[in-house]
C-alpha atoms as one frame of an Amber mdcrd trajectory, in Angstrom:
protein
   0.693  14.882  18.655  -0.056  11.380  18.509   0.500   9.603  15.055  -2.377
   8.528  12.514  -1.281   6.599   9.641  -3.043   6.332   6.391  -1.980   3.255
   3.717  -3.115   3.940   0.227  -3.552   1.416  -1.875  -4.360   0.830  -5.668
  -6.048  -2.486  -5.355  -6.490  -4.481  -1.883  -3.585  -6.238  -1.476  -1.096
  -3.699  -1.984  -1.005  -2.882   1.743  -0.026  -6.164   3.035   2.557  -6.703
  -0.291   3.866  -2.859   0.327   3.653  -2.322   4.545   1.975  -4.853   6.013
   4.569  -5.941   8.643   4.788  -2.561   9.159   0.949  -2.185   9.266   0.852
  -4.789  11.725   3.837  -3.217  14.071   1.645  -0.089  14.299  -1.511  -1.488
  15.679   0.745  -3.437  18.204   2.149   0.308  19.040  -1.580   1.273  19.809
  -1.520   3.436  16.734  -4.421   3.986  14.654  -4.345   2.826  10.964  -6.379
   3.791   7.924  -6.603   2.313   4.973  -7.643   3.930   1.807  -8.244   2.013
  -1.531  -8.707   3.329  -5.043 -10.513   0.806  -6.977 -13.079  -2.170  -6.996
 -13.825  -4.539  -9.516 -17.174  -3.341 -11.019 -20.444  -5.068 -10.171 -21.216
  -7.775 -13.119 -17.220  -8.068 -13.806 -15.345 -11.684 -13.235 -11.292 -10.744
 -13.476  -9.443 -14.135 -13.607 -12.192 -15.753 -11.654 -12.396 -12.847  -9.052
 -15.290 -10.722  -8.439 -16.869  -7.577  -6.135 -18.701 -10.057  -3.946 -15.560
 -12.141  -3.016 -13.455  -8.978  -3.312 -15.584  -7.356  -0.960 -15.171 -10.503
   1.671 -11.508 -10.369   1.638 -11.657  -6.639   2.292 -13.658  -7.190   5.550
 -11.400 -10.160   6.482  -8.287  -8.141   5.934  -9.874  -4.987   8.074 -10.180
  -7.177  10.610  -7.068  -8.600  10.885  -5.724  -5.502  10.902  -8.107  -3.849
  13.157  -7.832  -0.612  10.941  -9.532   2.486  11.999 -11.347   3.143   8.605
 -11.729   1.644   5.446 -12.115   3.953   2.612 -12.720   2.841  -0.598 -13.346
   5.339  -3.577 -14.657   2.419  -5.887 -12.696   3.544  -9.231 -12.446   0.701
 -12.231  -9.928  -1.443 -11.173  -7.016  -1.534 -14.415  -8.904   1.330 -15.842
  -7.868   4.378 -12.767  -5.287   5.885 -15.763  -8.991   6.582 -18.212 -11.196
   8.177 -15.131 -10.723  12.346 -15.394  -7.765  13.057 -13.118  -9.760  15.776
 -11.312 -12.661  13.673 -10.167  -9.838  11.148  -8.585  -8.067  13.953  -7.012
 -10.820  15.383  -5.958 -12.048  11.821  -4.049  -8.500  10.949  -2.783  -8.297
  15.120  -0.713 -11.808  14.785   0.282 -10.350  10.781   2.741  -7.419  12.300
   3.460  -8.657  15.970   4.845 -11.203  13.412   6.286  -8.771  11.160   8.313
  -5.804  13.677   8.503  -3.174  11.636   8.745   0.591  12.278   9.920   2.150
   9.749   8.128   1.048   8.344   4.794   1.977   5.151   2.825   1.507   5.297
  -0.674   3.237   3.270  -3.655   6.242   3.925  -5.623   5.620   6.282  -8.777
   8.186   4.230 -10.984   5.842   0.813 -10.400   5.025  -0.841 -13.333   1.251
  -1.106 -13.173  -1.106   2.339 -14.290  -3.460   2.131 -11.141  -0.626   2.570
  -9.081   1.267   5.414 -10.451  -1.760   7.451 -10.762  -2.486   6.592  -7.176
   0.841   8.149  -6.623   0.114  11.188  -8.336  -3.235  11.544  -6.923  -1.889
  11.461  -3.388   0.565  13.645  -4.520  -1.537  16.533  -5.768  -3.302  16.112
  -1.922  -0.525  15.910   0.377   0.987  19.403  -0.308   2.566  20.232   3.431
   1.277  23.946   3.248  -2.109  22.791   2.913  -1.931  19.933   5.310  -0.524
  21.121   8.445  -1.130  17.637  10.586   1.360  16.079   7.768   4.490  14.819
   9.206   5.733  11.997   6.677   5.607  10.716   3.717   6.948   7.602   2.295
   6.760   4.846  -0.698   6.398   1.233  -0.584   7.620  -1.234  -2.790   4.969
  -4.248  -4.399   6.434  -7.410  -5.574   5.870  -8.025  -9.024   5.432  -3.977
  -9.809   7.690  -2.036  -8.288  10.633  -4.606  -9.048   9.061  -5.262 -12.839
   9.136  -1.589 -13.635  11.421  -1.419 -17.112  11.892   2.259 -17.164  14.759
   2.349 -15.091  15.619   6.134 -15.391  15.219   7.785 -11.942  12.240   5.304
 -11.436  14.330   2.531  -9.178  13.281   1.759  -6.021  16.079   2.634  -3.756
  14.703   2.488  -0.021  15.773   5.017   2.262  13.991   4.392   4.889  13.775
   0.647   6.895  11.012  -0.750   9.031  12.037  -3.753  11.160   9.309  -6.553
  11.302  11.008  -9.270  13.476   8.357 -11.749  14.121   5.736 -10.344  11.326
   6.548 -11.512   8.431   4.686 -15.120   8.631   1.384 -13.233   9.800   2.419
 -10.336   6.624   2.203 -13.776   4.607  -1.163 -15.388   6.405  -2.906 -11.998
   5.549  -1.560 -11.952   2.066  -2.999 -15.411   1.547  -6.800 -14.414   2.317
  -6.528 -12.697  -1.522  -7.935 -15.271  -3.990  -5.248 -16.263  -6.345  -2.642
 -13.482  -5.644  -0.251 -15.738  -3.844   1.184 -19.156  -5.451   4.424 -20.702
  -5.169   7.666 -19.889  -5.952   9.015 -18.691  -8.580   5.764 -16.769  -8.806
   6.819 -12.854  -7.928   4.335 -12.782  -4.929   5.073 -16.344  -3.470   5.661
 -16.611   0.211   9.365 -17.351  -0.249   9.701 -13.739  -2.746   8.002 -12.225
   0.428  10.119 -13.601   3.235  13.061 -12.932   0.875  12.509  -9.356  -0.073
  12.237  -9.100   3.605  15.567 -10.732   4.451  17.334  -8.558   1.779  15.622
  -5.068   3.501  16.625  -6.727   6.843  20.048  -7.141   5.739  20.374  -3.303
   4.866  19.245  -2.532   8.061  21.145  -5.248  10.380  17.748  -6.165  11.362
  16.251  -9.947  10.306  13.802  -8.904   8.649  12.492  -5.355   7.481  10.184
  -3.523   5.252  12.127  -0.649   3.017  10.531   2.475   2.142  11.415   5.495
  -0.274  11.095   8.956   2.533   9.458  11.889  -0.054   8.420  14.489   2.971
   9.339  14.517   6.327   9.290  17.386   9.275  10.082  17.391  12.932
């Protein structure tokens, strides 16, 4: 069976932060990619200078550098996913995936700091039962600079990768995507500069005597 992966992501950006080396090591591969995302900042909204028009631009610049498959996008409130019913997201997020049926799917860590994401995370979670999705292979968590790693409820909610994606000769394109988002990339020590990025990508490397990698937390797998 050949391998379809789906990326969820909160907000658009989250990919490239999360997986995007490994994203981009995929479509080399000749896999195809999806790309599912949550929210959108409503029509008539301005957030820090950023709004649906120009949102909606870097979305179609980022598809294409990609080359995804499909581009999903459910259109919640962005910042407000954690107020719409849980059943009408649920409901959305089963209806892409039986959609796309993916083998492997990228979604982000439960423990990150920010609301949008961790109901992501439970939203995929409620969809990607393997009984009812019999094309599911893997499953596995990214990490996102400056949520993931700003998460102060450390209980069992650390991001502790057990899985490692090497991305030799990705990580400056990983960055050149990242930088067609308006004002989510500055310089260090901003949490999603390019040097955070190249570093957090040195440190995964160096757990996986690789240069560079992307790290990943393995929740289902089957072969």
């Amino acid at each position: 069976m050949d391998d379809v992966l789906l990326v969820a992501a909160p907000h658009p950006d989250d990919e490239t932060l999360g997986c995007g080396g490994t994203l981009l090591r995929a479509r080399a591969a000749g896999l195809p990619v999806h790309w599912l995302i949550m929210t959108e900042i409503p029509a008539g909204e301005d957030i820090g200078g950023l709004t649906n028009k120009v949102r909606g631009n870097e979305i179609r610049r980022v598809s294409e550098e990609y080359g995804f498959a499909s581009v999903t996008e459910l259109k919640f409130p962005t910042l407000r996913l954690d107020v719409v019913a849980r059943h009408t997201v649920v409901r959305a997020v089963c209806a892409a995936i039986e959609s796309i049926k993916p083998s492997t799917v990228l979604l982000p860590w439960y423990g990150d700091a920010h609301s949008d994401h961790r109901v992501t995370f439970e939203s995929l979670q409620a969809c990607l039962k393997s009984f009812r999705s019999p094309w599911l292979r893997k499953t596995m968590a990214y990490e996102v600079l400056s949520e993931t790693n700003f998460n102060l409820d450390r209980g069992n909610r650390s991001f502790d990768p057990t899985d490692f994606v090497c991305i030799d000769g990705l990580v400056e394109k990983k960055i050149e995507i990242m930088k067609l988002y308006s004002g989510q990339v500055e310089e260090h020590p901003f949490p999603r500069s390019p040097d955070a990025i190249r570093a957090l990508a040195v440190l995964r490397g160096s757990q996986a005597n690789r240069h560079y990698a992307e790290g990943f937390v393995s929740l289902f797998s089957v072969t």
